[in-house]
C-alpha positions in Angstrom: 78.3 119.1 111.6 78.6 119.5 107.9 77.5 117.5 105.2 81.6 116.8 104.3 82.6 116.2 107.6 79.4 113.8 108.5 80.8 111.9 105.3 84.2 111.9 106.0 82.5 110.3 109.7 80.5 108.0 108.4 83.4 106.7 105.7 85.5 106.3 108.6 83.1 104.5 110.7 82.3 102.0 107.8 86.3 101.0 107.2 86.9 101.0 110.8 84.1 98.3 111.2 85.3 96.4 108.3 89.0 96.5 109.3 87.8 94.5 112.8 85.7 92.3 110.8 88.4 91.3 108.3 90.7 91.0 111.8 88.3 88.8 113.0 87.9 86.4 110.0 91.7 86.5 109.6 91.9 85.1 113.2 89.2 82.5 112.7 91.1 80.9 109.1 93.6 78.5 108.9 94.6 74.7 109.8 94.0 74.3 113.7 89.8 73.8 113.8 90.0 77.3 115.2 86.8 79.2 114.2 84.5 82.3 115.5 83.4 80.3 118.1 87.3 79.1 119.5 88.4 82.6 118.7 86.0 84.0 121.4 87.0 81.5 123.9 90.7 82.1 123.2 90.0 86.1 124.0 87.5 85.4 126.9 90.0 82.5 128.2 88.0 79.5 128.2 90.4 77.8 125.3 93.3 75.5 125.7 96.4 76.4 125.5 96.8 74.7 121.8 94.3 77.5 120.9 95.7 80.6 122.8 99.7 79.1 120.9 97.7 79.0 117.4 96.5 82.5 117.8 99.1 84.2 119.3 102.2 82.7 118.0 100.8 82.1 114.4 97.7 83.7 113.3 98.3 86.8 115.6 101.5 87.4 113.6 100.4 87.0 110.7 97.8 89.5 111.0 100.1 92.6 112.3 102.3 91.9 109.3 99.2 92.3 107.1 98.6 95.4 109.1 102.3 97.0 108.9 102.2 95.8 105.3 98.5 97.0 103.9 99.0 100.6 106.1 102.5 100.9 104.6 101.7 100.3 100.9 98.4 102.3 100.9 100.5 105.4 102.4 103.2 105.2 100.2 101.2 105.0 97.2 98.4 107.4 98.0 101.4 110.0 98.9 103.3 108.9 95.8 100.3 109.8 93.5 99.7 113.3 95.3 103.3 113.9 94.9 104.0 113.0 91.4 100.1 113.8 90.7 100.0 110.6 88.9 97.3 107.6 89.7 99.6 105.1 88.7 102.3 106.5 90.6 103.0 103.0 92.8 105.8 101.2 95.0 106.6 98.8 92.9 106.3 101.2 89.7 109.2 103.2 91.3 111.5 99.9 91.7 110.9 100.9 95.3 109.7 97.0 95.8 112.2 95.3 93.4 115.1 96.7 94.8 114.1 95.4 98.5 113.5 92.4 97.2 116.6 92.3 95.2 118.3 93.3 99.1 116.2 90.3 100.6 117.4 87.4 97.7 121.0 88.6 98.1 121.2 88.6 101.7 119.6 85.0 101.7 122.5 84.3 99.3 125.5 85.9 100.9 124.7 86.8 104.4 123.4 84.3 106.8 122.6 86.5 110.3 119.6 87.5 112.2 117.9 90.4 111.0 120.4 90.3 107.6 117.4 90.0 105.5 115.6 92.4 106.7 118.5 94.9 106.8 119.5 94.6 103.4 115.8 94.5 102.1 115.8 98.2 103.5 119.0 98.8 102.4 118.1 97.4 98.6 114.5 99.5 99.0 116.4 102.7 100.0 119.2 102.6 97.2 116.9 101.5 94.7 114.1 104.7 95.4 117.8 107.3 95.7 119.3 105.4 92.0 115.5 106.6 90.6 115.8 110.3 92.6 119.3 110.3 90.7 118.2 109.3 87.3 115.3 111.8 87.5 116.9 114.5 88.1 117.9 117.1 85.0 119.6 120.3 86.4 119.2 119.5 90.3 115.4 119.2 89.9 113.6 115.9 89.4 110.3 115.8 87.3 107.7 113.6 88.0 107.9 112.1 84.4 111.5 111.8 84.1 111.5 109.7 87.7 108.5 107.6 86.7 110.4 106.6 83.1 113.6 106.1 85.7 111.5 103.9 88.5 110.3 101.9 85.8 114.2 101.1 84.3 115.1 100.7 87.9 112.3 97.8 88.5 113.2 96.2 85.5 116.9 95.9 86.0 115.9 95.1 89.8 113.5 92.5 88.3 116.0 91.4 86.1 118.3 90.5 88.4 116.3 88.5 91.4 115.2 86.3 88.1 118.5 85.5 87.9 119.4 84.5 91.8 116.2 82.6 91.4 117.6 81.1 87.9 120.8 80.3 89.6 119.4 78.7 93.1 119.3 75.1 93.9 115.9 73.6 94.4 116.5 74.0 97.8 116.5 77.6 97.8 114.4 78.4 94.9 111.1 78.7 97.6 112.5 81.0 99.6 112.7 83.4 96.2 109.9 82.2 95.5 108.3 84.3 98.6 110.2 87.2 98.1 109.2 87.4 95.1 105.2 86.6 95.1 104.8 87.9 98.9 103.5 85.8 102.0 103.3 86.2 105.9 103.8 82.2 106.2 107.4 83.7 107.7 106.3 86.4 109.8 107.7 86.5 113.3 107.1 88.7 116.4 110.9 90.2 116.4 110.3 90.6 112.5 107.6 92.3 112.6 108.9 94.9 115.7 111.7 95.5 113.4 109.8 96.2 110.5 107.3 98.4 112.7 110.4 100.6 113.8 111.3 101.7 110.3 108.1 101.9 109.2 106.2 103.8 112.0 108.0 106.8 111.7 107.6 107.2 107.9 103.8 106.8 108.6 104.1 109.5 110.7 106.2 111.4 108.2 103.6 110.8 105.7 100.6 112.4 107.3 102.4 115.3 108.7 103.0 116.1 104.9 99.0 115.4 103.9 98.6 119.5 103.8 101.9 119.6 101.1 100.6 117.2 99.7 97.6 119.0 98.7 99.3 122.1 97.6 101.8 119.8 95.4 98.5 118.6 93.5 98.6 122.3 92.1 101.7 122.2 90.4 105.5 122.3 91.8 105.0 126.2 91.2 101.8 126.8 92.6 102.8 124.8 95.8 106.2 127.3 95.7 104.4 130.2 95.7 102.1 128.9 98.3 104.6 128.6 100.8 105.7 125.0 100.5 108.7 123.9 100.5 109.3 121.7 97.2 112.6 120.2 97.1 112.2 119.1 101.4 108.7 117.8 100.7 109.8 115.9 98.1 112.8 114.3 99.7 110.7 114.0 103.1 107.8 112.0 101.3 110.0 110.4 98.8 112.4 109.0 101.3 109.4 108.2 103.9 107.3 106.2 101.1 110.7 104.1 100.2 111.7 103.0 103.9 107.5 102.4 104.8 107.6 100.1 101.6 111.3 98.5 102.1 109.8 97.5 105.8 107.0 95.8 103.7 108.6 94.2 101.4 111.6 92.7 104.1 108.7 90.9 105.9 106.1 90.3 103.6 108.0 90.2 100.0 106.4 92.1 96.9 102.8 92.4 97.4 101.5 94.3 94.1 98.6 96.4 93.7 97.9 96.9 97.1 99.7 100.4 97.2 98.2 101.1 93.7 94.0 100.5 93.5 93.5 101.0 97.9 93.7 105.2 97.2 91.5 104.7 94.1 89.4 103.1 96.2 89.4 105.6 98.8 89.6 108.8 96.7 86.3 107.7 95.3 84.3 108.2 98.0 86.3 110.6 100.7 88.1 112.8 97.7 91.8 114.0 97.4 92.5 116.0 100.6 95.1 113.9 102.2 94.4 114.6 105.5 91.3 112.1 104.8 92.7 110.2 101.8 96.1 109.3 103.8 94.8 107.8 107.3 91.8 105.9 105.5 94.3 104.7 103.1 96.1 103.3 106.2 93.3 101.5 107.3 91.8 100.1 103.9 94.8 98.6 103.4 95.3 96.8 106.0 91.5 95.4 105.6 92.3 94.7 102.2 95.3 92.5 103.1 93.8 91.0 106.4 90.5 89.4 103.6 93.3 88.8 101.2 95.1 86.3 103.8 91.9 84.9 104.7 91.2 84.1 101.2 94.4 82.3 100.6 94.2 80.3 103.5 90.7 79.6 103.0 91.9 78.2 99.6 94.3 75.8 100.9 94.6 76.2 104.7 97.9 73.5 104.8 99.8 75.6 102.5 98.2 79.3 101.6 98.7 80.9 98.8 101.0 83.4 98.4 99.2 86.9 98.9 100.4 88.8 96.2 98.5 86.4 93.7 95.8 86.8 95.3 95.8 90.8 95.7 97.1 90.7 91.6 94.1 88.7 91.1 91.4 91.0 93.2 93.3 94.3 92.2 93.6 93.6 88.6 90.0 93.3 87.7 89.2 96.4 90.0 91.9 98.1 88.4 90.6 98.4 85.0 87.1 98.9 86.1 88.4 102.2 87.5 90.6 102.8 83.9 87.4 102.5 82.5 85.2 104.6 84.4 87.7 107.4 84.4 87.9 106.9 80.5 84.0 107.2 80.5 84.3 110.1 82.5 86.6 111.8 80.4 84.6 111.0 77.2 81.4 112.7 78.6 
């Protein structure tokens, strides 16, 4: 074994283990009296059947949609920043995440039908990632910097507008933008979270079977040409797979920020770029990172959690600039 593939091993190992730990404290939060202890006897079968209903119908839930959520964001930004070879390259950078959520508060609005939130939270996701392919495009060719400067007008005009369903909602309504817009899995249910899983899956998929394009991309557009790759198809494929694996996010979840932003960081650190290693661990320390997260915010106030994306903002944030920084230190030596 070599010395790169016994880290890549031993990397693995370390966020596998974490990722069943954070499971397990996820599990053992909440209001209920369920701990580590009650967890156990809910797997083993020795709870009640109060117990085994908290678990499986609340906390179990809650816990696959930080899964589907974390894994989605990670992949889509770690394959965003390879593809536009950008670090801040993000989700909700591109208006990926405002324009599902700007699906999501207009549904609530208009439609009123099972699944019609989560249909037009793709649909907003989807339109909103092809408006900023459109606008970043000069000759039939997009550019990375031209489709950053158009995802950033596109989350702003997004952004812009679910401030004003939320300015115009009654109090009754105003909560349920609320969500959208901060994120939360208080709302997460099994046939939500299936559906989700069905549009996001396959873009997961999509995503690693591009991890080798990927690399080549972080040579240059023409370097990657002359390399065999083919440009325009990876950069619809990824593009398209990164928006729909986000919009499934963001129609069960809401906007969780940073998440898809600081999570490669964090990985490319300590595995490096290749994405056939950055991609897959990105999957999995993201949906760690959002498993503690929801812990955290039910550990604050277990009757009524906070709503996870202030509490990723607040973790992310910090971590954020203390990479900004070291790269800046870095660049100065």
């Amino acid at each position: 074994m070599s010395p790169k593939t016994g880290k890549v091993a031993l990397i693995s190992a370390f966020l596998v283990l974490s990722f069943l730990l954070s499971a397990a404290i996820s599990l053992s939060c909440g209001a209920g009296g369920i701990d580590f202890a009650g967890l156990w006897a809910a797997v083993s079968g020795g709870a009640d059947e109060s117990a085994r209903l908290i678990i499986g119908q609340i906390r179990l839930p809650r816990l696959a949609a930080g899964i589907l959520a974390g894994a989605s964001l990670s992949l889509a930004g770690g394959a965003m920043q390879s593809l536009f070879r950008n670090p801040l390259a993000d989700p909700s950078i591109l208006g990926v995440s405002s324009g599902a959520a700007l699906g999501a508060v207009a549904a609530m609005t208009v439609f009123a039908g099972v699944f019609a939130t989560e249909i037009c939270a793709l649909a907003g996701g989807l339109a909103a990632a092809f408006a900023v392919y459109k606008l970043g495009a000069f000759g039939g060719r997009a550019s990375a910097f031209s489709t950053l400067l158009a995802g950033i007008a596109v989350n702003a005009f997004c952004g812009a507008l679910v401030g004003f369903f939320m300015y115009s909602a009654r109090d009754v309504g105003l909560r349920g933008y609320v969500f959208w817009s901060l994120g939360s899995l208080d709302r997460c249910g099994w046939a939500d979270i299936l559906a989700a899983a069905a549009a996001a899956v396959p873009s997961w998929i999509a995503i690693l079977l591009c991890a080798r394009p990927l690399n080549l991309m972080l040579l240059g557009r023409q370097q990657a040409f002359h390399s065999g790759v083919n440009v325009g198809l990876v950069w619809v494929l990824v593009g398209s797979a990164a928006a729909l694996a986000t919009s499934a996010s963001v129609a069960i979840c809401g906007i969780i920020g940073f998440v898809g932003l600081v999570v490669p960081h964090m990985v490319r650190t300590v595995s490096g770029p290749d994405n056939r290693v950055l991609l897959p661990l990105s999957a999995v320390g993201g949906a760690t990172i959002l498993a503690l997260a929801d812990a955290a915010a039910r550990l604050w106030s277990p009757s009524d959690p906070v709503p996870i994306g202030v509490v990723t903002a607040l973790l992310g944030a910090p971590f954020f600039l203390a990479l900004l920084k070291r790269a800046g230190d870095s660049a100065d030596d």
